[in-house]
ZAMAR-707061 format. One record per residue: x, y, z of N, C-alpha, C in turn. Coordinates in steps of 0.2 Angstrom, whole numbers, plus 5000, padded with zeros to 4 digits. Example, Ala and Ser with C-alpha at 12.3 -4.5 7.8 and 13.67 -1.06 7.14 Angstrom:
BEGIN
506649725039506249785039506649845039506449895035506849955036506450005039
//
This chain:
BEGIN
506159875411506059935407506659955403506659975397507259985394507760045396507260095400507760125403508560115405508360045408508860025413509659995406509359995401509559955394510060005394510160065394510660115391510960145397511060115406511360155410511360205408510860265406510660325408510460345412510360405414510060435420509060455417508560455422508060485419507960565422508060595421507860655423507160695421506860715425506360755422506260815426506660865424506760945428506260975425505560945426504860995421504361005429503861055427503461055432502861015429502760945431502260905429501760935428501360975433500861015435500561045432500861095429500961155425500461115417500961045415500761025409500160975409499960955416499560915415498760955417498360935413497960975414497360955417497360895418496660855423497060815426497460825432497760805437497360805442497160755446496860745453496260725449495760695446495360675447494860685440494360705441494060715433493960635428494460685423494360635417494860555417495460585421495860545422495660475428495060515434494960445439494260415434494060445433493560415429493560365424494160385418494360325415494660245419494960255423495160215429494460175432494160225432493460205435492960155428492960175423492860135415493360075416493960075416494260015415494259965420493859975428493959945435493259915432492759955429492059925429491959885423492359875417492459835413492559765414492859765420493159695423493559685420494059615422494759585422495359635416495659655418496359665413496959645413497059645406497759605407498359655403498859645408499559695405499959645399500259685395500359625390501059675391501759665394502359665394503059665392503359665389504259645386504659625391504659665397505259635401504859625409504959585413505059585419505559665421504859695425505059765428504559815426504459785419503959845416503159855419503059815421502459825428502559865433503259865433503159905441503559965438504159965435504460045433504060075429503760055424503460085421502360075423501960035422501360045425501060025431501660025434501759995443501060055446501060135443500460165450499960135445499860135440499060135436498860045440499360025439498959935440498859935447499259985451499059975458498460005457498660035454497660085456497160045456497160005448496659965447496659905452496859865454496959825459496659835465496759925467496459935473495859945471495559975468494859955464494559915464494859855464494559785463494759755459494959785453495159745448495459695446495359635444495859565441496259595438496959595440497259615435498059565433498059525427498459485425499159515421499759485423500259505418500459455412500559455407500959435401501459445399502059425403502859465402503059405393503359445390503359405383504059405383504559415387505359395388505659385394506059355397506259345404506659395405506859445399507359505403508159495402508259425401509059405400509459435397509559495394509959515391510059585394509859605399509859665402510659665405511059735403511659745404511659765414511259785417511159765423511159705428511459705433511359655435511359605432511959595428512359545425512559465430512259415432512259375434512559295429512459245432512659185427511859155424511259185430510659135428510259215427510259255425509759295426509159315424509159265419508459245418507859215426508159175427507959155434507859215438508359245439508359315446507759355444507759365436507259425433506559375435506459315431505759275434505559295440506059285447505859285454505959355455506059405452505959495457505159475453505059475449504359475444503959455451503959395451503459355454503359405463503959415463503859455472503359545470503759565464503359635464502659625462502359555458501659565457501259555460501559525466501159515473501059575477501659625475501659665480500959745476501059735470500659745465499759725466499659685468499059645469499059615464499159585458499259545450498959495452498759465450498059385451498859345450498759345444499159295439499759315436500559285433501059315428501059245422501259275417501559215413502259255409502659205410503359215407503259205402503559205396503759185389504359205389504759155381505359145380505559175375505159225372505559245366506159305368506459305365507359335365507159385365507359415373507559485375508059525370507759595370508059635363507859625356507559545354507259545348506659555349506359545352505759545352505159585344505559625343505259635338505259605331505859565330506259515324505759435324505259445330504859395329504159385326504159345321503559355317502859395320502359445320501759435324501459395326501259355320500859315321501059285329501459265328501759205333501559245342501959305340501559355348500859355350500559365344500159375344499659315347499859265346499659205347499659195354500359195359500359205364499859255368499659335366499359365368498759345370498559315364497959285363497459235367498259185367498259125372498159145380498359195381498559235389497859255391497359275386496559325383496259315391496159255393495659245397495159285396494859305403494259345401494459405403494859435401495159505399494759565396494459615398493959655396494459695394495159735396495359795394496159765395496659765388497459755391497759815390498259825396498559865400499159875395499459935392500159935388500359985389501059985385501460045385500960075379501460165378501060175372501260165367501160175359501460125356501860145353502360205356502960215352503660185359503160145363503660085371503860135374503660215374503760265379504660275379504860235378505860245380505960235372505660215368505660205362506060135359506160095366506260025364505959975359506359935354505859905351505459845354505759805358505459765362504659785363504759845368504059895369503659895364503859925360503559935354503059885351503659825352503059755349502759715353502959725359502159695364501759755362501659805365500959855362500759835355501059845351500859815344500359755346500759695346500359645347500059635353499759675357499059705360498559715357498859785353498359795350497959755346498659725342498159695337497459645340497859615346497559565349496759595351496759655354496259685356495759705350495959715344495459725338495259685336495459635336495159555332494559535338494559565345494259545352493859595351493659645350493559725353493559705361494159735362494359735370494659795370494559845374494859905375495659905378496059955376496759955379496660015381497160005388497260045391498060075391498360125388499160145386499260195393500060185394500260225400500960255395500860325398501760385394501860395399502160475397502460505400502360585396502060645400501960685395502460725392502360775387503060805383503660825389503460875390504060895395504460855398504260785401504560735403505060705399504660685394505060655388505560705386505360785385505960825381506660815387506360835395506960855399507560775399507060725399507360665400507960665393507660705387508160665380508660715381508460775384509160825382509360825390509360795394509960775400510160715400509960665395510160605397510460565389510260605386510160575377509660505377509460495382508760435381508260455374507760425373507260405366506560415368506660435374505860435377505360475372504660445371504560475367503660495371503260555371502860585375502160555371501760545378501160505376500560585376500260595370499960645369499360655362498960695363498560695358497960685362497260665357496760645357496660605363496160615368496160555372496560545381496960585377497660575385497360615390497360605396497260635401497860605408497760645412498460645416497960625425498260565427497960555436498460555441498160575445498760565452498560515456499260475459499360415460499660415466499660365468499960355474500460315473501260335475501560275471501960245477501460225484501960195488501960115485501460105483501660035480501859995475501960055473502560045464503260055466503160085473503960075474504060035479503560005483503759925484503759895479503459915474503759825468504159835466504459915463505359915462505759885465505659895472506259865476506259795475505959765475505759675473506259655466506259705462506859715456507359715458507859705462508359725465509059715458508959705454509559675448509559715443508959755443508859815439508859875443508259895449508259955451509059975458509459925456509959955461510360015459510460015452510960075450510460095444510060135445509560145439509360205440510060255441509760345440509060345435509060335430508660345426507960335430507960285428507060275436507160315439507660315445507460355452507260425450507460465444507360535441506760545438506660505434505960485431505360505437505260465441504860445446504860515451505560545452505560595456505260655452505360655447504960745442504560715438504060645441503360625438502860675445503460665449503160665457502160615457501660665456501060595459500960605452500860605446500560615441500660545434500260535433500460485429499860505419500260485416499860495410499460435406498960435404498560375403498060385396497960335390497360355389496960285386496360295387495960245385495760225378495860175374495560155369495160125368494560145367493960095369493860045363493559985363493559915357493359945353493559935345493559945340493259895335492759925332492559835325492759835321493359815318493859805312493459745307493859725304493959705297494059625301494259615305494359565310493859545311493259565314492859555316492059565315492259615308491659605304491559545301490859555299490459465294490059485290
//
């Protein structure tokens, strides 16, 4: 996740509680409950990590539900200033592979396009990728689409998600962070976080013991990663979510 991109700290000194307004249940397990019963999903990714630092409680949710749930990591990770190695692309491939399992994830796919460009690459081309990865994916799982940390990487898997999802009508499921979170994170850390909010959002409580077994599995990122550990600690159990249900575009009319 790019957190880990700018050795920052994540801090979130907010009462989650306070701002979240349908926490525990409601609207939030509900939609949860829409996209388990939609069948198979797939998370469409930028870095190895980003499953578990960032939608590590929601994918566990759906898994324990039952859910198929597949990754599509679109970079190996290798340019991450962490956990500077000779092969790290390999290191970052094998934490993936242990945290997905620890995640419940059916299936991963790696791809090779260049960690930090990720955006400098044509869409089509992603797109094609995302596309390729489709199975029989009823909802993909993403950041929101400003990449939450406001990385570009981020920013161009959700994009080429969505677009993937509209040409399909296949619903996307996006994961933030709500305002508070984002403000206390950028004025104690100068991070870019940016708050998933508006139409649609609602906020669920999660269990995050198995989002922080799959961190651990990261060991080359979450070793020295203030920023996670504070993030995760003033998220406390609350996670922000909202559902996009398929769309008939221009794509898909006749």
């Amino acid at each position: 996740m790019a957190e880990h991109r700018k050795a920052t700290a994540e801090h979130l000194g907010a009462d989650v509680t306070t701002e979240a307004g349908e926490v525990s249940g409601g609207g939030g397990a509900s939609v949860l409950d829409v996209v388990a019963g939609r069948g198979p999903a797939l998370a469409v990714l930028a870095h190895p990590d980003d499953e578990s630092f960032g939608l590590g409680a929601v994918l566990a949710a759906l898994t324990t539900a039952g859910t198929d749930v597949r990754v599509v990591c679109l970079t190996y990770g290798e340019a991450s200033t962490l956990g500077s190695v000779a092969d790290l692309a390999t290191v970052r491939r094998d934490e993936l592979t242990a945290a997905a399992e620890r995640l419940g994830v059916s299936a991963i796919v790696l791809n090779n396009f260049p960690d930090g460009h990720l955006g400098e690459i044509a869409p089509a081309a992603v797109d094609e990728v995302v596309q390729n990865d489709l199975g029989d994916a009823a909802t993909l799982v993403v950041f929101e689409p400003s990449g939450v940390t406001g990385h570009p990487d981020h920013q161009a898997a959700t994009a080429a998600a969505h677009r993937v999802a509209d040409r399909h009508q296949l619903a996307v499921l996006e994961w933030g962070v709500i305002p508070s979170v984002a403000a206390q994170l950028n004025t104690e850390y100068g991070t870019a976080f940016v708050a998933l909010e508006g139409d649609g959002t609602v906020d669920i409580a999660v269990d995050r013991a198995v989002q922080r077994a799959a961190i651990k599995c990261h060991e080359s990122q979450a070793r020295d990663n203030p920023v996670l550990t504070r993030r995760l600690e003033l998220q406390g159990t609350v996670e922000r979510i909202r559902l996009r249900p398929p769309t008939r575009s221009a794509h898909t009319m006749t």
